[in-house]
Structures are given as structure tokens and as C-alpha cells.
C-alpha positions as CSV (number, residue, x, y, z in Angstrom):
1,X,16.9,-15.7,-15.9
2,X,13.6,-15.8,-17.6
3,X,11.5,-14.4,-14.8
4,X,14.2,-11.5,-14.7
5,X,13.9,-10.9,-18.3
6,X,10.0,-11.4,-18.2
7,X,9.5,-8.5,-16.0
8,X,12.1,-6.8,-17.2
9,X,14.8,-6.9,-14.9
10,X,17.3,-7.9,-17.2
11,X,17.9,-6.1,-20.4
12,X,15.2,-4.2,-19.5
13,X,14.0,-0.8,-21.5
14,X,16.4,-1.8,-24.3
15,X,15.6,-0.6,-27.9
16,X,14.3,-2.5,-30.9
17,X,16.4,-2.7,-33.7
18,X,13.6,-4.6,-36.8
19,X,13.7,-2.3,-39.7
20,X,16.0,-3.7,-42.6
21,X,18.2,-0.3,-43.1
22,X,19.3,-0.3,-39.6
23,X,19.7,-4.5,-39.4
24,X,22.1,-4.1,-42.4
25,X,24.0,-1.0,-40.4
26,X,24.4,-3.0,-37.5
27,X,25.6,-5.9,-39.6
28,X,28.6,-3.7,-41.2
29,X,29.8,-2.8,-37.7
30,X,29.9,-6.2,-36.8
31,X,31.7,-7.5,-40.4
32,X,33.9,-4.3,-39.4
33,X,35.0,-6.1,-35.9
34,X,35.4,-9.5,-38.2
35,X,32.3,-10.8,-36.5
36,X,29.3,-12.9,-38.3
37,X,26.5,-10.5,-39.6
38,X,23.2,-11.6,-37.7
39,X,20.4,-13.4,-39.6
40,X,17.4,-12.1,-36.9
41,X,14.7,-9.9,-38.2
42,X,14.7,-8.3,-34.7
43,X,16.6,-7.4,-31.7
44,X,17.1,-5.1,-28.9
45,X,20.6,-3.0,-28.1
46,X,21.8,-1.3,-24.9
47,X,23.3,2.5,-25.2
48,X,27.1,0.9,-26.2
49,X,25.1,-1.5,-28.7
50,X,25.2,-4.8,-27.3
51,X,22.5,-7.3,-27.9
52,X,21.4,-9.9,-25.6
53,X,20.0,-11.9,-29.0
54,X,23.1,-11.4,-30.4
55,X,25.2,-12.5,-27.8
56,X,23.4,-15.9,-27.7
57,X,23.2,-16.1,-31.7
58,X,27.2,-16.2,-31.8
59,X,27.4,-17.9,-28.5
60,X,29.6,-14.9,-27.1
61,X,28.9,-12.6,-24.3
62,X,31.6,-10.7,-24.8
63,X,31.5,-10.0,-28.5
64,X,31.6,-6.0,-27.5
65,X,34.0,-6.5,-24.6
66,X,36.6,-9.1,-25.8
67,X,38.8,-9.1,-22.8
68,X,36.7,-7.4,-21.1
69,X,38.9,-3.9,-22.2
70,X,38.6,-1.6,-24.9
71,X,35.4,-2.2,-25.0
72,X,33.4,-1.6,-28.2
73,X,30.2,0.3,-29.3
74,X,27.8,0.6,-31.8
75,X,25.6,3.2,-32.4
76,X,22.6,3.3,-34.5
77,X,20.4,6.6,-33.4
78,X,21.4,9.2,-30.9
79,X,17.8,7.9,-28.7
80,X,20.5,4.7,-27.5
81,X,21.8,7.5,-25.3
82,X,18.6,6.9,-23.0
83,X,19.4,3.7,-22.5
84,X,21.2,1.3,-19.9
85,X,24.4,-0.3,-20.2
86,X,23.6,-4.1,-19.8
87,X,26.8,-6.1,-20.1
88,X,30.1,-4.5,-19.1
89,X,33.3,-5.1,-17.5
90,X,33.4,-1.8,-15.7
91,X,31.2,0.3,-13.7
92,X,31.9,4.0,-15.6
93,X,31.4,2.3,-19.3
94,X,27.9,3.7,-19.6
95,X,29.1,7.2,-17.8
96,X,31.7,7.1,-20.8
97,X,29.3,6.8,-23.4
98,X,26.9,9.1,-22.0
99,X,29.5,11.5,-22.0
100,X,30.5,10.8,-25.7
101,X,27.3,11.1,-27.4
102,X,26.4,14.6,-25.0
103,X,29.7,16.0,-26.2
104,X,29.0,15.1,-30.1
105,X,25.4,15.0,-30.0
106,X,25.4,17.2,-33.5
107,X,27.7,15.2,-35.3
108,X,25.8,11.4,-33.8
109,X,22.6,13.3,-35.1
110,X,24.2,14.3,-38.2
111,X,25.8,11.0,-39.1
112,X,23.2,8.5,-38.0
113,X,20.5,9.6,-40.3
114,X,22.9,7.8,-43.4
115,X,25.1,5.5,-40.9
116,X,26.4,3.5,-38.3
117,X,29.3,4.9,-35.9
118,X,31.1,2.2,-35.0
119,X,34.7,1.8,-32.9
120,X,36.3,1.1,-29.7
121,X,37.0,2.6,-26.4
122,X,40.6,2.3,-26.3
123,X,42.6,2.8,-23.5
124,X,46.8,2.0,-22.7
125,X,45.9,-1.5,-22.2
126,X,45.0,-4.3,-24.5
127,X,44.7,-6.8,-22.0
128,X,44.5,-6.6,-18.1
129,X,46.8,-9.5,-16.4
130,X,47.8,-7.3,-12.7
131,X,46.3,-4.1,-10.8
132,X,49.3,-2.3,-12.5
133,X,47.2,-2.5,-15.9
134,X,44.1,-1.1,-14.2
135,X,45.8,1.7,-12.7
136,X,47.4,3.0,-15.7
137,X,44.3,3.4,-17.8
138,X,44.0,7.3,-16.9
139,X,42.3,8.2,-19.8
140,X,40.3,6.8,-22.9
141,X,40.0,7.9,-26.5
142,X,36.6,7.0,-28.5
143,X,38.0,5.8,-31.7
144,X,35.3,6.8,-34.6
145,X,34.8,4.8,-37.3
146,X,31.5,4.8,-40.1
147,X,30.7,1.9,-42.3
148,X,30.2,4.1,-45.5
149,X,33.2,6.5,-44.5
150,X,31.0,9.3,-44.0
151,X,33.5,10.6,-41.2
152,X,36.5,10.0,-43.4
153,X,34.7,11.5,-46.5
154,X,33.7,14.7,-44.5
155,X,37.2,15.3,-43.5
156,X,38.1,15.0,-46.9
157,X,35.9,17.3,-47.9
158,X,36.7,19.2,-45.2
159,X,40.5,20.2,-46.2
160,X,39.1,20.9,-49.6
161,X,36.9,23.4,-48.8
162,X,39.9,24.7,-47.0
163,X,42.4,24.7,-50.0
164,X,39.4,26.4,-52.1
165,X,39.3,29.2,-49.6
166,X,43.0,29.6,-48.9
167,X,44.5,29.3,-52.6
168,X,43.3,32.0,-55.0
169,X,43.7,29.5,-58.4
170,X,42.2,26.4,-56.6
171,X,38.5,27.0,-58.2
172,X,40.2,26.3,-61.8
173,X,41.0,22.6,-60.5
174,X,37.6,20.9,-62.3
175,X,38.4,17.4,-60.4
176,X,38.9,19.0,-57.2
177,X,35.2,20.7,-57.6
178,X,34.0,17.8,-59.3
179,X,35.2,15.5,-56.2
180,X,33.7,18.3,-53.8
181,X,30.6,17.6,-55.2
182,X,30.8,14.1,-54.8
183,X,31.9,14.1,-51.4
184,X,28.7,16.6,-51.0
185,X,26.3,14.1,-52.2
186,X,27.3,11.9,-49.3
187,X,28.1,14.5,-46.3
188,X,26.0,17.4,-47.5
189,X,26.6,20.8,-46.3
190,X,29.5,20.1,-43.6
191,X,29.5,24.2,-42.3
192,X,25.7,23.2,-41.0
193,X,26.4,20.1,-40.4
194,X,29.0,18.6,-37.8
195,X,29.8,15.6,-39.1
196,X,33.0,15.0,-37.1
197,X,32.7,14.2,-32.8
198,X,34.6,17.3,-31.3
199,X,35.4,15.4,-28.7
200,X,36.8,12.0,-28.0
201,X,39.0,12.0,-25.3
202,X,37.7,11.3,-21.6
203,X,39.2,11.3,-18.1
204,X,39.0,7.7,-16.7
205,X,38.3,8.0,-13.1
206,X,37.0,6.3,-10.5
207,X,35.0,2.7,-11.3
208,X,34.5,-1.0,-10.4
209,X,36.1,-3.8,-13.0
210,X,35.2,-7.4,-12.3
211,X,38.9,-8.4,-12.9
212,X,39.9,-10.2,-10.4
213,X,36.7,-11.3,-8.8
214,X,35.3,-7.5,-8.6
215,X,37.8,-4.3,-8.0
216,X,37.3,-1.2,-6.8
217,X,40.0,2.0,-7.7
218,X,39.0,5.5,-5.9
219,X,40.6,8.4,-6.5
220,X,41.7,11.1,-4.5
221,X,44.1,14.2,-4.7
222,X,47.2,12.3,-3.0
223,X,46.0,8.9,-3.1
224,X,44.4,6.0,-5.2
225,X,42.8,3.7,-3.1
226,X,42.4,-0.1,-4.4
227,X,39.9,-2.6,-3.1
228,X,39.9,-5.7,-3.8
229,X,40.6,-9.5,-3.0
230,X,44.3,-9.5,-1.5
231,X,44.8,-12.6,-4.3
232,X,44.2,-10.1,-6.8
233,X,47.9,-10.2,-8.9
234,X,49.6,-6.9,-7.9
235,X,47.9,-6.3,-4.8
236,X,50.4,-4.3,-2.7
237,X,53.0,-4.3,-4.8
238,X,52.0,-1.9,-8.0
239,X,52.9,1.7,-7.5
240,X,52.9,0.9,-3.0
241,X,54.1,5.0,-3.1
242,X,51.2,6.6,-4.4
243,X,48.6,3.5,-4.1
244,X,46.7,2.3,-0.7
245,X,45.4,-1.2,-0.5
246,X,42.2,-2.0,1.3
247,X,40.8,-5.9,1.5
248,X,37.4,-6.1,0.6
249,X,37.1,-9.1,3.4
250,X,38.2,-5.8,5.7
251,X,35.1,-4.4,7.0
252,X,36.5,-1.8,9.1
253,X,39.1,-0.2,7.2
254,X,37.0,-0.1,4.0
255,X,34.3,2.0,6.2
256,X,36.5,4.1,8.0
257,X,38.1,4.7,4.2
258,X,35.2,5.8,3.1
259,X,34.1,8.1,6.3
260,X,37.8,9.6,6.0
261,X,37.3,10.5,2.5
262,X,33.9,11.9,3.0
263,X,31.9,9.6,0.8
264,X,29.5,8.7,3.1
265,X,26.1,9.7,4.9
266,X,26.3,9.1,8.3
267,X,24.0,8.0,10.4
268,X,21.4,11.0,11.5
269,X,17.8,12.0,12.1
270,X,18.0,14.6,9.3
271,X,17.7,11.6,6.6
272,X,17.6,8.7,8.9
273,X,14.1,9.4,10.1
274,X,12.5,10.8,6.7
275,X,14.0,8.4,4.1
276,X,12.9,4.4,5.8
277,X,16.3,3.5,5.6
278,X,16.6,1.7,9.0
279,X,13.3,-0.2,8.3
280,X,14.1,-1.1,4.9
281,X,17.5,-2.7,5.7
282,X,15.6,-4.5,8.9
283,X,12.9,-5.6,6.5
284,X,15.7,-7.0,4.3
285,X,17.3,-8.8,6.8
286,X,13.7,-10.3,8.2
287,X,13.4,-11.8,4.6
288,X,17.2,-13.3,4.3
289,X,15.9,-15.1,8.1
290,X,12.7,-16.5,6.6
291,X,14.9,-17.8,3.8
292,X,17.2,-19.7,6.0
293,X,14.1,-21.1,8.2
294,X,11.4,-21.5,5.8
295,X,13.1,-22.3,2.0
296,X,9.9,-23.1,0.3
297,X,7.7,-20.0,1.8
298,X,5.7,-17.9,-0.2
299,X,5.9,-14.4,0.4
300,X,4.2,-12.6,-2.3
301,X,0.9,-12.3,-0.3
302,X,2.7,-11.5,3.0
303,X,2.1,-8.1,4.7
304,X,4.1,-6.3,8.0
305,X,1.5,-7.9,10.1
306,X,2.4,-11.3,9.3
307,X,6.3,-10.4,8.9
308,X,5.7,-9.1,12.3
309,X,4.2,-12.0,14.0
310,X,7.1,-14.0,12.6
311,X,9.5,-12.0,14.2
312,X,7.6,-12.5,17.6
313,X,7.7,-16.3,17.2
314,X,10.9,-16.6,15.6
315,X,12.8,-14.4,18.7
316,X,16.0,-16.9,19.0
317,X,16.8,-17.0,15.6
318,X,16.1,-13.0,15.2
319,X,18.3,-12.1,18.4
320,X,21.3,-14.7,17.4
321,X,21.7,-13.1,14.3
322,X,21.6,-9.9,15.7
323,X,20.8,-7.1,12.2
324,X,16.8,-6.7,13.6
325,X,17.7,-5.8,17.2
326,X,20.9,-4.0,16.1
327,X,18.6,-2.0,13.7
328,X,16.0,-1.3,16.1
329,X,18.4,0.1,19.0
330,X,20.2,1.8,16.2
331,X,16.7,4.0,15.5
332,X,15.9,5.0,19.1
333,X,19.4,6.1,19.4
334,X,19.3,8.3,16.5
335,X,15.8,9.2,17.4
336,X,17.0,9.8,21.3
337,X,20.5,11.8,20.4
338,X,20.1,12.6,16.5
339,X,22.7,10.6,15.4
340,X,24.4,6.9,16.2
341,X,27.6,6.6,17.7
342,X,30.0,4.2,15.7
343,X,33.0,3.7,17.6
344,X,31.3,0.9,19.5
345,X,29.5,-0.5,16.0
346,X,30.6,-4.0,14.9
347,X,32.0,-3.4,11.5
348,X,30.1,-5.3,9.3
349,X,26.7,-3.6,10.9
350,X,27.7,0.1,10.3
351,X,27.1,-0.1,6.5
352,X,23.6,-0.9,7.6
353,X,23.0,2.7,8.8
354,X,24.7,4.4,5.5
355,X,24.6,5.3,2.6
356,X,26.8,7.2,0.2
357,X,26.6,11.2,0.4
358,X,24.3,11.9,-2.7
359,X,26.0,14.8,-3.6
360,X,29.8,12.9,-4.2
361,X,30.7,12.3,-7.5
362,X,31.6,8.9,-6.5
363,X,27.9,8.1,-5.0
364,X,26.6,5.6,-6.8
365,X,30.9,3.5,-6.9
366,X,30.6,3.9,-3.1
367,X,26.4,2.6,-2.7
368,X,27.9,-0.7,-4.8
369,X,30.7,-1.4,-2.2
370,X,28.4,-0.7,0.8
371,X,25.8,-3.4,-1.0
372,X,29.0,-5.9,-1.3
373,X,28.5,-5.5,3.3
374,X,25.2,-5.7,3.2
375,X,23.8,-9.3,0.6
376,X,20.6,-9.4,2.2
377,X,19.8,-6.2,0.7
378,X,18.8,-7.6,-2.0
379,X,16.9,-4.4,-3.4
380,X,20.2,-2.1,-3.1
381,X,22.4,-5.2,-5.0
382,X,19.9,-4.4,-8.0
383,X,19.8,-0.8,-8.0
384,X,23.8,-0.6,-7.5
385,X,25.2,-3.9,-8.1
386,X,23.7,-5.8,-10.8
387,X,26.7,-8.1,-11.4
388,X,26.3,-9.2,-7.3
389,X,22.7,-9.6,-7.5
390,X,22.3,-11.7,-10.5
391,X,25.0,-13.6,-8.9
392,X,23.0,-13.9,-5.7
393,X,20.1,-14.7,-7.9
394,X,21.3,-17.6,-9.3
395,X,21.6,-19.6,-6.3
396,X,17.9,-19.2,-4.8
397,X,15.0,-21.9,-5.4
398,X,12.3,-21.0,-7.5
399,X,10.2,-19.7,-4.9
400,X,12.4,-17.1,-3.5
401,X,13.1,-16.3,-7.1
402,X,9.7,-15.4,-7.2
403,X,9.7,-13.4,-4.0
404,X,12.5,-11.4,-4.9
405,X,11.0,-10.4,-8.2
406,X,7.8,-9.5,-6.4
407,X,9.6,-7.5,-3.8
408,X,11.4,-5.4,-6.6
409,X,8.3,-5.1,-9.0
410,X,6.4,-3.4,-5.7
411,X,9.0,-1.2,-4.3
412,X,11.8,0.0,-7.0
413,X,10.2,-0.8,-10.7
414,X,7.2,1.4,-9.2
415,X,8.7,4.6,-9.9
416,X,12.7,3.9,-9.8
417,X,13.5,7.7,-9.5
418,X,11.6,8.4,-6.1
419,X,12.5,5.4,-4.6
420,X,16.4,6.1,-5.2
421,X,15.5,9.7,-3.8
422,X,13.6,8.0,-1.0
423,X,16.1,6.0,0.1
424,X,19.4,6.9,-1.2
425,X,19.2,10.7,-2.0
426,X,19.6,10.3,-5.1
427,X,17.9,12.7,-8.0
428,X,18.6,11.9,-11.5
């Protein structure tokens, strides 16, 4: 994972945490969650908080996500809101927070500039063992907390200020005013200043867990659809009234659910031909063949001359596995008719041709499950499906390593935004 992390494809753009003040904030959050308080000078966190040095400090991954639920946060400024989620057991995590610090962006401001908010992301689980505890979590509630009590103290305050107003002989009480000022010194002025989040509850829709090997729950107005591994515990049986179950081994009823439910782009000319789509997926699946043939090939200096000459000299191995020619018949068509017919498709190769609609709310939940069709992609596993790609990642020689971090340094790291508009119709 060093190359990854060297070019900053892993815990990338995270935010260094090395003045003392903020060090010792961070360290009463983790005290708070009965952790050890770190001894580094320096580190980097994530938008929820999580540290990579951390992690490997107390030899815990999940020291923010034990059981992988109710996953906690940590927040030292309101800038962590620009940044990625790095480590999570569920796709909509960094959504969540997102959400949370947009909604209480006053009070975050307010709060951070003397403290650390601190709590969990708690949910009507504590522990997933079935699908049944997945599908219940319909909601969460951010629960606040603040090393120095500034939250508790404001509130405090708070219903003070209210008895003062409201009862005509409070003012006489000296150790109610004397305690006001007190509570002052620490909160300030709480009319300007929101010091309490407004908001806290959030609608838990749908997402990707990696219970279970990797999950996926969509949901629509009479339905919840669940994809998964069939061995996942639960599988058919939770809630088989209002739930549909979908293999993820099924290729062609997990695209025709996604068709049905209008989640994806179809195959036509009025993105097909503008976006590269067709040639990026048929460069993809040139590079998975020289793999196979030629392990210990360099590619970094390769061009589309030489990739093209390869094809030409490599014709067996090209037309046995069938994605180039597929491709290539699939853009005449679409440049002959418009569009690609699908009935005739073999499953697997129609989520080469799509995409997710860009406008869905679910885009980005249904780009991941097309990647989980399509593992030579390996650019479209790291833009939607980190998890699968480092997963991929792991099991490549050294060289390939290399080529795949070339591959991603030229094309997405460029300029992230206009490739995912490029390609995927995506705008941020």
C-alpha cells in the first residue's frame, strides 16, 4: 500500500492534525471512547476523524467503527467537512456527516474554536448478525458530546436565561447570575452564538455495508431491494413481504433491476459517442488481457499505437474473450441506430455499455454495483469502489502495481471532477 499512499491514493487530501491544542482535543475524544491518548506529534484525519497513524499506533482499524455500526466521529474544525471518508463500513457514512456539519455549520463553527465535538452515529442496532439488522436501521441520530461540556454548559445556560426572562423576581437570585456569568465565560453570548446542532436526526437510505462480504439495500416506494451473497444470514427470509432479493452472482436480474427502476443510462449516441465510454471500458479490458499474457510487462511508456499492435497480434486471445469485439460492434451499432439493443446482450457485457443515470439520487450506489460486473475496470473500482479495488490491488505483482497507479495518476488524479463528468455525468 505504499505506492497507493505515496501518490496519494490512499488517505489521500487528509488534514494535518500537529499543533499541541488540537493533539490534546483529539486525545480527550479518544480517553472519552476509553481509548489510549496518542503520543504522535502529527497526524492526518478524514471528515469523521479517523486516522490512518492512529489506527496503526493502537493496532486497530476499527477504533471509530467498532463493529463496524454506530460508527463514531471526531471533529476538530468545521474545514474536515472537505474531506473524504477513508475507512468505513458503509457507503452513505460520509453523505451522513456531510449532512451533519451543513445542517449545524454555526454551532460546529461556534464550538470548535474552544473544543472538540465528539460522539457516535447511533442507529437501532448495536451489532449486525442478519439482513434483518441492516434493514431496520431507517434512521440515525448524531449523538453530541464536547470534552469541556461546552454543549451541556450552553444548555445550561440556556434555561437560565429563560427563567431570568420568564420569572419577574429571578434577577434577585445572586448565584443564579453569578453562575450565568460563569457559564458565559465558557459559552459566551449564546443569542449570537449557536452553540447547540439544530439538527441531529437523519434519514438512512439507500447504501452498501461490507457485512456479509459487501451488501447492497435500494429503496424504492413499495419495495427494498437487497443484493447480496445468497449465504448472507437472512437472505430471503427477513421481511420476504415488503423485501426483494437479488444475488449479486445474478447478472441479469441485477441489471434488469436496475433498468426497471430507472437507475441506469442506457446505451445511446447522445452520451455514448461524446463521453469515451465504449473506448475506455475496451481499453480496460485490453490491459486485464496483457495482464493475463504478459505478467511482468511494463506499460507506463505504452501508447494506443503499441496497445493497438498488440491487439492485432494477439487476435485469438482478444476474440476468445470476447469484451474488445463485443465493444467494438457495440459502437457501430449505437453509431448506425443511436442506441444498442439489449435483449440479445449476454448479461455480464451489458454493464459494459452503462452507467448510472447522473441525475438519480442513487448514482454513485448504482456506478459501485455496475463496477462489481465489470473488475477490469480498474479506474471505475477507484472512483466508486474503493473497498473492491484495494482488494483487487492486493493481488497484482509489483509491476502491474505500478501500471495501475500510472494509469490513474494520467487519467482520474488529473482533474477528478471532469473526468467523472467525462465519463460518468457526474458534476459535483
Amino acid at each position: 500500500m505504499d505506492l497507493l499512499r505515496d501518490n496519494e491514493l490512499i488517505y489521500g487530501r487528509l488534514l494535518p492534525v500537529d499543533e499541541p491544542h488540537l493533539i490534546d482535543r483529539y486525545n480527550k475524544a479518544l480517553t472519552a471512547f476509553g481509548l489510549k491518548p496518542t503520543k504522535l506529534k502529527s497526524f492526518e484525519i478524514d471528515r469523521t476523524g479517523f486516522s490512518p497513524e492512529i489506527a496503526e499506533e493502537l493496532g486497530d482499524y476499527q477504533y471509530l467503527d467498532p463493529n463496524e455500526v454506530n460508527r463514531r466521529f471526531i471533529i476538530l474544525t468545521p474545514s474536515q467537512i472537505d474531506l473524504p471518508v477513508v475507512h468505513t463500513a458503509f457507503s452513505n457514512t460520509s453523505q451522513l456527516v456531510f449532512e451533519f456539519m451543513t445542517k449545524n455549520q454555526r454551532a460546529i463553527d461556534a464550538l470548535t474554536i474552544k473544543d472538540v465535538i465528539y460522539g457516535e452515529i447511533e442507529d437501532s442496532v448495536s451489532k449486525v448478525e442478519d439482513i434483518e439488522d441492516l434493514l431496520s436501521i431507517n434512521q440515525v441520530e448524531f449523538r453530541v458530546l464536547s470534552a469541556e461540556d461546552v454543549l451541556g454548559k450552553a444548555a445550561e445556560l440556556g434555561k437560565l436565561v429563560d427563567k431570568l426572562k420568564q420569572e419577574p423576581e429571578a434577577w434577585r437570585d445572586d448565584e443564579m447570575l453569578t453562575r450565568m456569568v460563569e457559564l458565559a465565560k465558557v459559552c459566551g453570548d449564546i443569542r449570537e452564538n449557536a452553540l447547540v446542532p439544530d439538527q441531529v436526526i437523519f434519514r438512512h437510505n439507500a447504501f452498501w455495508t461490507s457485512h456479509f462480504g459487501g451488501l447492497y439495500v435500494f429503496v424504492d416506494r413499495d419495495v427494498t431491494t437487497v443484493i447480496s451473497d445468497p449465504s448472507a444470514p437472512g437472505f430471503r427470509r427477513s421481511r420476504p413481504w415488503q423485501v426483494s432479493y437479488l444475488s449479486i452472482r445474478d447478472a441479469d436480474k441485477v441489471f434488469k433491476f436496475l433498468a426497471s427502476t430507472g437507475r441506469l443510462d442506457l446505451p445511446r449516441a447522445s452520451w455514448i459517442e461524446s463521453s469515451g465510454y465504449l473506448e475506455h471500458r475496451a481499453e480496460m479490458a485490453v490491459r486485464a488481457l496483457i495482464r493475463a499474457a504478459e505478467p511482468k510487462r511494463d506499460l507506463g511508456k505504452v501508447d494506443k499505437v503499441w496497445l493497438q499492435t498488440w491487439i492485432h497480434s494477439h487476435a485469438d486471445a482478444i476474440n476468445s474473450d470476447g469484451t474488445f469485439p463485443f465493444l467494438n460492434g457495440a459502437k457501430r451499432e449505437i453509431s448506425q441506430l443511436g442506441q444498442l439493443r439489449l435483449e440479445d446482450v449476454f448479461p455480464l457485457h451489458r454493464f459494459l455499455v452503462v452507467r448510472a443515470k447522473p441525475d438519480h439520487p442513487d448514482a454513485w450506489l448504482t456506478n459501485r454495483l455496475i463496477s462489481e460486473f465489470v473488475p477490469s475496470d480498474f479506474v471505475s473500482r477507484y472512483v466508486f469502489n474503493k473497498q473492491g479495488f484495494y482488494k483487487d490491488y492486493e493481488e497484482l505483482s509489483e509491476t502491474w502495481r505500478s501500471n495501475v497507479v500510472d494509469t490513474l495518476k494520467s487519467s482520474y488524479l488529473k482533474d477528478k471532477a471532469a473526468f467523472r463528468a467525462q465519463l460518468y455525468g457526474l458534476t459535483d
